[in-house]
GULO-609082 format. One record per atom (N, C-alpha, C): residue in three letters; x, y, z; residue number from 1. Coordinates in pm, 1 decimal, padded with zeros to 6 digits, always signed. Atoms other than C-alpha are relative to their C-alpha. Example, Ala and Ser with C-alpha at 12.3 -4.5 7.8 and 13.67 -1.06 7.14 Angstrom:
# GULO-609082
PT,residu,px,py,pz,num
PT,ALA,+00089.0,-00119.0,+00000.0,1 $
PT,ALA,+01230.0,-00450.0,+00780.0,1 $
PT,ALA,+00090.0,+00120.0,+00000.0,1 $
PT,SER,-00082.0,-00119.0,-00006.0,2 $
PT,SER,+01367.0,-00106.0,+00714.0,2 $
PT,SER,-00077.0,+00109.0,+00073.0,2 $
END
This chain:
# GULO-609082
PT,residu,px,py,pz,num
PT,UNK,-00129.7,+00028.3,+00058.2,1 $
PT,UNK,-02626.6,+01360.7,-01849.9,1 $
PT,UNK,+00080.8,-00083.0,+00100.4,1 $
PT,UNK,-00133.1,+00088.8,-00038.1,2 $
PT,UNK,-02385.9,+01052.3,-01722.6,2 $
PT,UNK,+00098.0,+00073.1,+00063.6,2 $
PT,UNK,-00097.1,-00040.6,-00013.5,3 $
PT,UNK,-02111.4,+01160.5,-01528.2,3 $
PT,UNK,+00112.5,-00117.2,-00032.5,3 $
PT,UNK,-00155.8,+00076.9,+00051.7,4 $
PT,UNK,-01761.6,+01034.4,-01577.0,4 $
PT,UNK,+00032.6,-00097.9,+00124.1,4 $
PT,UNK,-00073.1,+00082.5,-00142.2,5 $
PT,UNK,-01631.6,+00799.8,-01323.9,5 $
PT,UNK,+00169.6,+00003.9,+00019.1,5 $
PT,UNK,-00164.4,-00045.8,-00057.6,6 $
PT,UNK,-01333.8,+00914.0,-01140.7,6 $
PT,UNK,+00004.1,-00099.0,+00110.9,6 $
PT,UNK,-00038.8,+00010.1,-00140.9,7 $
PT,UNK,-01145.5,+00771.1,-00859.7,7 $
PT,UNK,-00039.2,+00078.7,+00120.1,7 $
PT,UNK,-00002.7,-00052.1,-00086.6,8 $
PT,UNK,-01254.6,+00904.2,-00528.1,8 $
PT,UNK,+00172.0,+00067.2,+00040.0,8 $
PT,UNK,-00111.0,-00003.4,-00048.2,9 $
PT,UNK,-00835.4,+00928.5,-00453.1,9 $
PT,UNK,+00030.3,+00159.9,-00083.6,9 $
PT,UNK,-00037.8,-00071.6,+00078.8,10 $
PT,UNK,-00841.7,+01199.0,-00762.0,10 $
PT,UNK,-00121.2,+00166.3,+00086.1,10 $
PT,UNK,+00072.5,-00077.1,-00045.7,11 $
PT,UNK,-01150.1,+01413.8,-00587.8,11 $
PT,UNK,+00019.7,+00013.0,+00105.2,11 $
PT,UNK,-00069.7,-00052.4,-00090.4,12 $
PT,UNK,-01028.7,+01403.9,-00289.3,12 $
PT,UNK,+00114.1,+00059.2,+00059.6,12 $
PT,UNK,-00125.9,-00041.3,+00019.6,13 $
PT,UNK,-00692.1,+01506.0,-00398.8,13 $
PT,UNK,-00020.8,+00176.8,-00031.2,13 $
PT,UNK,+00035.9,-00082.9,+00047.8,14 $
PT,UNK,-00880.6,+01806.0,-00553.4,14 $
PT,UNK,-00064.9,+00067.0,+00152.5,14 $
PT,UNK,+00010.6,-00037.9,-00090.8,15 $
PT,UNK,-01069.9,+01860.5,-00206.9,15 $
PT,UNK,+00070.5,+00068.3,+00100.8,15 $
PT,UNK,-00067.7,+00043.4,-00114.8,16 $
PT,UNK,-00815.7,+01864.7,+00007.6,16 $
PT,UNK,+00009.8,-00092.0,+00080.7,16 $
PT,UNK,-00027.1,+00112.1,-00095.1,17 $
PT,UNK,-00631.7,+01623.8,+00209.3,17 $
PT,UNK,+00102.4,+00026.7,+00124.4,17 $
PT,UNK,-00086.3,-00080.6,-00116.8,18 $
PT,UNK,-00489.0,+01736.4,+00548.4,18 $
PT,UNK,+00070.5,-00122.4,+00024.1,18 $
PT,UNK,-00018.7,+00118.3,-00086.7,19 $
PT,UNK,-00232.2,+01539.1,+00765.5,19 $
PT,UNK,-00065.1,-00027.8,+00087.3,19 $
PT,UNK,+00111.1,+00038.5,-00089.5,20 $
PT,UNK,-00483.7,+01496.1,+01007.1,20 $
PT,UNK,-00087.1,-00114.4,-00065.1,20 $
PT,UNK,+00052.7,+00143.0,+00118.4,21 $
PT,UNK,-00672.9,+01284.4,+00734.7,21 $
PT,UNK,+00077.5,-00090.6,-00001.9,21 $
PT,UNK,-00084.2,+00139.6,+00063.6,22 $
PT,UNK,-00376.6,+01090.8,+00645.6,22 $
PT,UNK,+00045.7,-00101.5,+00138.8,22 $
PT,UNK,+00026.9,+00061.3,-00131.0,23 $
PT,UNK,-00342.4,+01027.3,+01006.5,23 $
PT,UNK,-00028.1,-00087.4,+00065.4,23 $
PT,UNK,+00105.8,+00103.7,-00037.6,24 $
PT,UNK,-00645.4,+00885.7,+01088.4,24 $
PT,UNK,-00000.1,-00090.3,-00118.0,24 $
PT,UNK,+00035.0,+00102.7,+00166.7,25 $
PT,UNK,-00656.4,+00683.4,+00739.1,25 $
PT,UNK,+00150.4,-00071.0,+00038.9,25 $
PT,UNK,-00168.3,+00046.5,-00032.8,26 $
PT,UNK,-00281.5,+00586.4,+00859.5,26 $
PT,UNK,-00032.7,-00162.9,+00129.1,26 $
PT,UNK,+00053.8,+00108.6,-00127.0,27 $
PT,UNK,-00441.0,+00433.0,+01227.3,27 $
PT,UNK,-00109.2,-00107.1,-00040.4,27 $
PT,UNK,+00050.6,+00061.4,+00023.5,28 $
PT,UNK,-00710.1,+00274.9,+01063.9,28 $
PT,UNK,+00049.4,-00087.8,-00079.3,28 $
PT,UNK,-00067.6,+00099.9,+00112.4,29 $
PT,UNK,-00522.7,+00093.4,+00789.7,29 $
PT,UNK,+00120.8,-00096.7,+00103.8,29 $
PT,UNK,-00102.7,+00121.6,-00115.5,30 $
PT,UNK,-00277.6,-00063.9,+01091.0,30 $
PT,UNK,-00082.0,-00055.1,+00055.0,30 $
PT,UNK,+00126.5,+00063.0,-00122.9,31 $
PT,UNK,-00614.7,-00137.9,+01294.6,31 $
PT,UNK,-00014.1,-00128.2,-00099.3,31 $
PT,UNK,+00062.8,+00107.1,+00101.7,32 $
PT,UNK,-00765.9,-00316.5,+01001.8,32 $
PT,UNK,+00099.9,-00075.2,-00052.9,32 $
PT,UNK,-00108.6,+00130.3,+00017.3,33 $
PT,UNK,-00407.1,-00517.7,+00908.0,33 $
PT,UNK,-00039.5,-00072.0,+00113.9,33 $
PT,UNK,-00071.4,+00086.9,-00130.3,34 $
PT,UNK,-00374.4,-00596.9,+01246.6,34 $
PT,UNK,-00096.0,-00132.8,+00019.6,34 $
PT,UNK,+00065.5,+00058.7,+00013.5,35 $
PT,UNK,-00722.1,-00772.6,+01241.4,35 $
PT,UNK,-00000.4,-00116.5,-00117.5,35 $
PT,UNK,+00057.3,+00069.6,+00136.1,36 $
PT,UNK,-00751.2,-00892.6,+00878.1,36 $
PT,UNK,+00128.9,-00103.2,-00034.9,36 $
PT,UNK,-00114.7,+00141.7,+00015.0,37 $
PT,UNK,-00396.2,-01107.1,+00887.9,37 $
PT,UNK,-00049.7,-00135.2,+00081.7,37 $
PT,UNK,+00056.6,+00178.3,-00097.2,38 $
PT,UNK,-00510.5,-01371.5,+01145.6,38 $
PT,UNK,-00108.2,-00030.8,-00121.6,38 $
PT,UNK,+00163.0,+00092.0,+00097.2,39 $
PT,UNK,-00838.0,-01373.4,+00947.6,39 $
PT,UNK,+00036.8,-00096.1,-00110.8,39 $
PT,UNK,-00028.9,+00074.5,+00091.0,40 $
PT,UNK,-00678.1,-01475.6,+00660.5,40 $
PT,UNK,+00059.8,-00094.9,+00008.8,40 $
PT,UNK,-00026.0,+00141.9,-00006.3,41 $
PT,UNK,-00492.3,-01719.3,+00776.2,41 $
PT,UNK,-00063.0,-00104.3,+00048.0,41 $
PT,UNK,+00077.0,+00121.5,-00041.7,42 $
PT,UNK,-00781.5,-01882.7,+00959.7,42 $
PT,UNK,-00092.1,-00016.0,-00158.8,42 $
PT,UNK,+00082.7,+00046.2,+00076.2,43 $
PT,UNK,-00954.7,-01858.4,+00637.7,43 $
PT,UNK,+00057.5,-00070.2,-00142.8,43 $
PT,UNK,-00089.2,+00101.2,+00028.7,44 $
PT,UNK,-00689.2,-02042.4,+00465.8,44 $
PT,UNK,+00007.0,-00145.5,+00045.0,44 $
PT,UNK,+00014.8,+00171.0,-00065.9,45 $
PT,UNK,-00677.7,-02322.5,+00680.2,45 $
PT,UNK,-00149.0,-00036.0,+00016.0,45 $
PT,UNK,+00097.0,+00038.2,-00017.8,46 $
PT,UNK,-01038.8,-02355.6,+00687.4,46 $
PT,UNK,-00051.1,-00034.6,-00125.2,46 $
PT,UNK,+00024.4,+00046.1,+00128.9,47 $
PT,UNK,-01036.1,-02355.1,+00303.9,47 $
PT,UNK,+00077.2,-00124.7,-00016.4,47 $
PT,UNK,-00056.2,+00105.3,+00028.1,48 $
PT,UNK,-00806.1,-02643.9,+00322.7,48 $
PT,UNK,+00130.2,+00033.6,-00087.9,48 $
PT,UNK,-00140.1,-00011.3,+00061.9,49 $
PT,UNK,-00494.3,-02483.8,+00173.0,49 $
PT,UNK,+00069.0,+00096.3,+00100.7,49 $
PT,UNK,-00114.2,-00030.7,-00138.4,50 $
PT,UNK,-00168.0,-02360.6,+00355.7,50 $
PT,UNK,-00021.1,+00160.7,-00015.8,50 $
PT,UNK,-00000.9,-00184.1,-00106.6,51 $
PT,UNK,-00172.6,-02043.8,+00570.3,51 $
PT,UNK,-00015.0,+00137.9,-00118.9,51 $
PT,UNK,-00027.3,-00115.7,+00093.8,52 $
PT,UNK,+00010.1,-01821.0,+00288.9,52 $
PT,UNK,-00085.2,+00027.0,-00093.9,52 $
PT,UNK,+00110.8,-00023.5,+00092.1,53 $
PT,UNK,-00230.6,-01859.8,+00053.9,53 $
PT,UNK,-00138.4,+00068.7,-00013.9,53 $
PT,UNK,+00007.7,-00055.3,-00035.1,54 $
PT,UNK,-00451.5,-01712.5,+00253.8,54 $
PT,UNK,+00014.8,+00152.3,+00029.2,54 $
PT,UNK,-00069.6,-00163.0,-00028.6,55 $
PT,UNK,-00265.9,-01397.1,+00319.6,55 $
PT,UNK,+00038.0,+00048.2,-00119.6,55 $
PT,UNK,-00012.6,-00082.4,+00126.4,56 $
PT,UNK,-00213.7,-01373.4,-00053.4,56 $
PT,UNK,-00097.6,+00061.9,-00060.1,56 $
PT,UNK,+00106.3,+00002.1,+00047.1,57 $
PT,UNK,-00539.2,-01395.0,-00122.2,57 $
PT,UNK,-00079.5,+00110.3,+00050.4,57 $
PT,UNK,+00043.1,-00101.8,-00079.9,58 $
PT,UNK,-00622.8,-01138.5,+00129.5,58 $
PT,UNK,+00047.2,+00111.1,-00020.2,58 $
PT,UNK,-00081.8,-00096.1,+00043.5,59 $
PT,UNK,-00348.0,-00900.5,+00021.2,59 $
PT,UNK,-00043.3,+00062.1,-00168.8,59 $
PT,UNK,+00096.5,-00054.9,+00126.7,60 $
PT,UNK,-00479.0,-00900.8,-00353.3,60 $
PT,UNK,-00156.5,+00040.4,-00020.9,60 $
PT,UNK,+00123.0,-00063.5,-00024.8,61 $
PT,UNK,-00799.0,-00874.6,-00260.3,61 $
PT,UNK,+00016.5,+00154.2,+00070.2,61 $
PT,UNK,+00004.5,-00136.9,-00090.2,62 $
PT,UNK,-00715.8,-00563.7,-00041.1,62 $
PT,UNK,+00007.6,+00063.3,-00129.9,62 $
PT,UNK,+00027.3,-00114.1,+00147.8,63 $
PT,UNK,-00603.5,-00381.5,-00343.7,63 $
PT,UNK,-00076.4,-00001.4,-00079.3,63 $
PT,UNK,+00087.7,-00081.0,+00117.0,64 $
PT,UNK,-00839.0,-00456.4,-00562.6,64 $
PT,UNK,-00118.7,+00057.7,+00033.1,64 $
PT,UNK,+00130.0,-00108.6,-00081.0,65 $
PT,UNK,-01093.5,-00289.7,-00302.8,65 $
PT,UNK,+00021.2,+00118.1,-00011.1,65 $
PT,UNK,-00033.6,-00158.2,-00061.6,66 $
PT,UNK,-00886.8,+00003.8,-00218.5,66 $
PT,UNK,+00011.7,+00083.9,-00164.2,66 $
PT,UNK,+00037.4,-00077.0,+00114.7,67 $
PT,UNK,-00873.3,+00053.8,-00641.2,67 $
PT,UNK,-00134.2,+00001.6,-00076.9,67 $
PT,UNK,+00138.0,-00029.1,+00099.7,68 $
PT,UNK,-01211.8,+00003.7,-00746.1,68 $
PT,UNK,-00124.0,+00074.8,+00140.8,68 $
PT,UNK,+00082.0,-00092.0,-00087.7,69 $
PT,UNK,-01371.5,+00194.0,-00392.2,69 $
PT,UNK,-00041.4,+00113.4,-00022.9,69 $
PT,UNK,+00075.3,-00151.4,+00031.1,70 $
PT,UNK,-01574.6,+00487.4,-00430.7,70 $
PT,UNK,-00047.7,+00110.0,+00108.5,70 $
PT,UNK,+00089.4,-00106.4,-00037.4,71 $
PT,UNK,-01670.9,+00634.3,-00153.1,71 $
PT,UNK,+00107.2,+00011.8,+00094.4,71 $
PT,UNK,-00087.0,-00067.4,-00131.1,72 $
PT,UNK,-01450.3,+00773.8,+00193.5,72 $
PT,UNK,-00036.9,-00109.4,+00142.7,72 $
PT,UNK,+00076.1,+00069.3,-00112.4,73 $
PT,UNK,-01661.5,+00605.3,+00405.2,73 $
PT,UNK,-00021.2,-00168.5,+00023.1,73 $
PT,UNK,+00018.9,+00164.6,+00035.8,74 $
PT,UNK,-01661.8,+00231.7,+00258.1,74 $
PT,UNK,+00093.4,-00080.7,+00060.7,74 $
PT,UNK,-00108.8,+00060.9,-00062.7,75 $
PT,UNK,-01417.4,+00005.9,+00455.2,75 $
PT,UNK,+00051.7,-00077.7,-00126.7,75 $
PT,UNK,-00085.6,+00109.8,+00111.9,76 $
PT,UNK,-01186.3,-00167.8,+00195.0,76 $
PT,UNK,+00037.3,+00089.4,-00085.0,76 $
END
């Protein structure tokens, strides 16, 4: 039998989620900005369009990782 497809955000809500979790999920999500803004803007200018476009492109992409991700462990 198929299971249903849930959000991980909804099963782990059901798990438990300590501040200690949100924590570390807190430090990593500043680590990984701190990195992934330059990127995007070099990968903006390397696509041949201006900077921001880039960083938009990088910003909508982030979310639509962090809503269609499944697992705890997956970066994005």
């Amino acid at each position: 039998m198929p299971t249903r497809l849930q959000p991980k955000l909804f099963t782990v809500l059901k798990e438990g989620y300590s501040l200690s979790h949100f924590s570390a999920d807190l430090v990593a999500g500043l680590i990984t900005g701190i990195v992934a803004l330059p990127l995007a803007i070099a990968f903006g200018i390397a696509s041949g369009v201006k900077p921001e476009q880039g960083l938009y492109t990088a910003i909508i992409a982030g979310f639509l990782i962090s809503l269609l991700s499944g697992s705890r462990v997956q970066i994005g």
